[in-house]
C-alpha positions as CSV (number, residue, x, y, z in Angstrom):
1,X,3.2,7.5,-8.4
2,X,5.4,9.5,-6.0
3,X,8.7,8.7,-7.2
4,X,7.7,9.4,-10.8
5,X,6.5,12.8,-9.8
6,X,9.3,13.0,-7.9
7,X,11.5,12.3,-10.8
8,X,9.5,14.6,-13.0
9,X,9.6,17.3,-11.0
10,X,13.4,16.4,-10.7
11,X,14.2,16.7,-14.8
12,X,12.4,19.7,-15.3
13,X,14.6,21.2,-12.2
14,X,18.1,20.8,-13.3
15,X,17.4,23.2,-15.9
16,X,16.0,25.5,-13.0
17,X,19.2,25.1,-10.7
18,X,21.5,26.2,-13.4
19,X,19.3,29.7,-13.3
20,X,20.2,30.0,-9.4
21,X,16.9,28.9,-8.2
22,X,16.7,27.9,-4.2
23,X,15.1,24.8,-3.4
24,X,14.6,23.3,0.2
25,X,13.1,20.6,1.8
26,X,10.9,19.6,5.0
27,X,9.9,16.7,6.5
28,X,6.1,16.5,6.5
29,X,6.2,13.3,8.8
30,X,8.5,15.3,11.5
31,X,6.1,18.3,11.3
32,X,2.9,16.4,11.5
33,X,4.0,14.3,14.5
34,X,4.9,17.4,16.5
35,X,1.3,19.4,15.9
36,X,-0.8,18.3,19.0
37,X,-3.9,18.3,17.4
38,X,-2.7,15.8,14.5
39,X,-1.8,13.5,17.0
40,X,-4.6,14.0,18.9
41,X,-7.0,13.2,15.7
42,X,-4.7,10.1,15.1
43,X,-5.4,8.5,18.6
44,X,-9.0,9.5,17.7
45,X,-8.9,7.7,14.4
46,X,-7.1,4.5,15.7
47,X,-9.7,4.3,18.2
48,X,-12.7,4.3,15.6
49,X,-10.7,2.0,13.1
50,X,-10.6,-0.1,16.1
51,X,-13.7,-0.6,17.0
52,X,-15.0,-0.5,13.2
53,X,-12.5,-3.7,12.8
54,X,-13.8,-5.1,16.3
55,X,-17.8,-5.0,14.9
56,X,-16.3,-6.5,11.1
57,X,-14.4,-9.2,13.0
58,X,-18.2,-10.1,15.1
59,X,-20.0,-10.1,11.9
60,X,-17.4,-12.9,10.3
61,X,-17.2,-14.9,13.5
62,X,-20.9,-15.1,13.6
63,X,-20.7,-16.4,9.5
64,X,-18.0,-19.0,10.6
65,X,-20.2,-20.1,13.8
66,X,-23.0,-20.2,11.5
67,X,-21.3,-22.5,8.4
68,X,-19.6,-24.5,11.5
69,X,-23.1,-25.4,12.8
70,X,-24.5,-25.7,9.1
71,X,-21.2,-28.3,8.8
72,X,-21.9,-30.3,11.7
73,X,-26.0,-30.0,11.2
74,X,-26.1,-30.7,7.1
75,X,-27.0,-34.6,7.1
76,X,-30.0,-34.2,9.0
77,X,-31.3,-31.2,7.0
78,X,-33.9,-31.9,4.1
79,X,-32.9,-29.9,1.0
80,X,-35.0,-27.0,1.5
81,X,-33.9,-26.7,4.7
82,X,-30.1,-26.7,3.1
83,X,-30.9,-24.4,0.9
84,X,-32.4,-22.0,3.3
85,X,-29.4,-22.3,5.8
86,X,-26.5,-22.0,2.6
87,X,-29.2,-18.4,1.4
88,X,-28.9,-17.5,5.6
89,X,-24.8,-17.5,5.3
90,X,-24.8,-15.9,2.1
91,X,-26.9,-13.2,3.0
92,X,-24.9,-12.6,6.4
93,X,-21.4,-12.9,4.5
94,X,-23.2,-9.9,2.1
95,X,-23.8,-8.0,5.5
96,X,-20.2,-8.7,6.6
97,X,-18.8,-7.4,3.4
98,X,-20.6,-4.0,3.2
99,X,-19.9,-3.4,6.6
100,X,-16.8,-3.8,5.8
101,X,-16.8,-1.5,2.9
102,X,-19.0,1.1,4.7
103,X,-15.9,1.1,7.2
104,X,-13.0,1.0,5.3
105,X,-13.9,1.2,1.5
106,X,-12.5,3.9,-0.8
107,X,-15.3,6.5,0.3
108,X,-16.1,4.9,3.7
109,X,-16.6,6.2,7.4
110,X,-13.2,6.1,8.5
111,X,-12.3,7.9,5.2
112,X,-14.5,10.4,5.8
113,X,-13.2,11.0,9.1
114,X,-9.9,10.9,8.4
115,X,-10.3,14.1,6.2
116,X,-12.8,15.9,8.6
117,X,-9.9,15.5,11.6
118,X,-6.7,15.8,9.2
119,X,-7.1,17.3,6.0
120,X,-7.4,20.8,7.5
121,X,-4.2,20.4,9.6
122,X,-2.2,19.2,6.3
123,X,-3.8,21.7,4.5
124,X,-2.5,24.9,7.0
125,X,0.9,22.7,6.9
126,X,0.6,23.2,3.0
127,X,-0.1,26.6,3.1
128,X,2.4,27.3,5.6
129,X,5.0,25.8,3.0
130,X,4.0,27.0,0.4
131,X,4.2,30.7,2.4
132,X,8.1,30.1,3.3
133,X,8.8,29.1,-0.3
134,X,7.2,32.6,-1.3
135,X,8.9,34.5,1.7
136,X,12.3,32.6,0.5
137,X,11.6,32.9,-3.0
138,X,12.4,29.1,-3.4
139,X,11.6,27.5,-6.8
140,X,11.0,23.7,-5.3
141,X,10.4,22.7,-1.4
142,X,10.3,18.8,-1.3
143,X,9.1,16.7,1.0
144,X,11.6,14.4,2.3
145,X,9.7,12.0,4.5
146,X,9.0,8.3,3.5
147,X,11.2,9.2,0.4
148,X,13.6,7.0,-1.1
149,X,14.7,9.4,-3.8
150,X,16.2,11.6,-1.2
151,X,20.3,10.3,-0.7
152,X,21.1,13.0,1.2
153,X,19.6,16.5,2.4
154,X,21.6,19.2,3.5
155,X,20.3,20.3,6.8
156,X,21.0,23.8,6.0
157,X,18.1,23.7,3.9
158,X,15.7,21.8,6.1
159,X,12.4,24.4,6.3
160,X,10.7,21.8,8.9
161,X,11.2,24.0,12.3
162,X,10.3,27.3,10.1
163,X,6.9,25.6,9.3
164,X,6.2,24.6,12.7
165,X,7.0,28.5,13.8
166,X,4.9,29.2,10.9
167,X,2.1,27.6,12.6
168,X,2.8,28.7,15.7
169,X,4.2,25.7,17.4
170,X,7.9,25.4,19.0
């Protein structure tokens, strides 16, 4: 989705360059990374997702323990008793699964707390941005990092260190 935005934004710019527009680039990775508090609220969030994985993992050992002994206790079950113990297992591989999904699904708790800790910082990064492309009067500011689309960047042009001073780091 990226690239074709990227390549979008890139058609409808040619046009733009030939009127003398500036553009510029940073390198949100290389800002982020030197902002204290984002790394801070990384280290944070790598600590819950780790311990949100470590309780997931317990649930789905406990299921494998539990269809292990099911496995090796089956022939001297009666059927109701079968039945009972395959309902148990299903009903704890439910549990597993939501757990799961409260963690890590699309709206989960480790979402959620990614954008209480992070969004804000991106979003002064954004603002800062896009206050240096109205300072500079720049028509396009990309964002070079994890881009393929980039071949080559002009350091010149690199608006990285002005967004940190922006934001008042060195």
């Amino acid at each position: 989705m990226k690239k074709i935005a990227i390549i979008i934004l890139t058609i409808f710019a040619l046009p733009l360059a030939s009127l003398g527009q500036k553009f510029a680039f940073v390198d949100s990775e290389y800002i982020l990374s030197r902002i204290p508090t984002f790394r801070a609220a990384q280290e944070q969030l790598n600590r819950i997702a780790t311990q949100y994985e470590a309780e997931v993992e317990e649930q789905y050992k406990q299921l494998e323990k539990m269809f292990q002994d099911f496995q090796s206790e089956k022939v001297l079950l009666t059927e109701e008793m079968r039945r009972k113990r395959e309902n148990d297992m299903m009903q704890r591989e439910k549990a597993a699964k939501e757990l799961q999904n409260r963690y890590f699904g699309r709206d989960g708790m480790l979402f959620k707390k990614r954008e209480e800790l992070v969004k804000p910082i991106q979003d002064q990064v954004f603002n800062a941005v896009k206050e240096i492309a109205t300072e500079g009067g720049f028509a396009v500011i990309f964002d070079a990092a994890g881009s393929a689309n980039m071949l080559y960047t002009n350091p010149r042009y690199d608006k990285s260190d002005e967004v940190l001073q922006k934001l008042g780091y060195n």
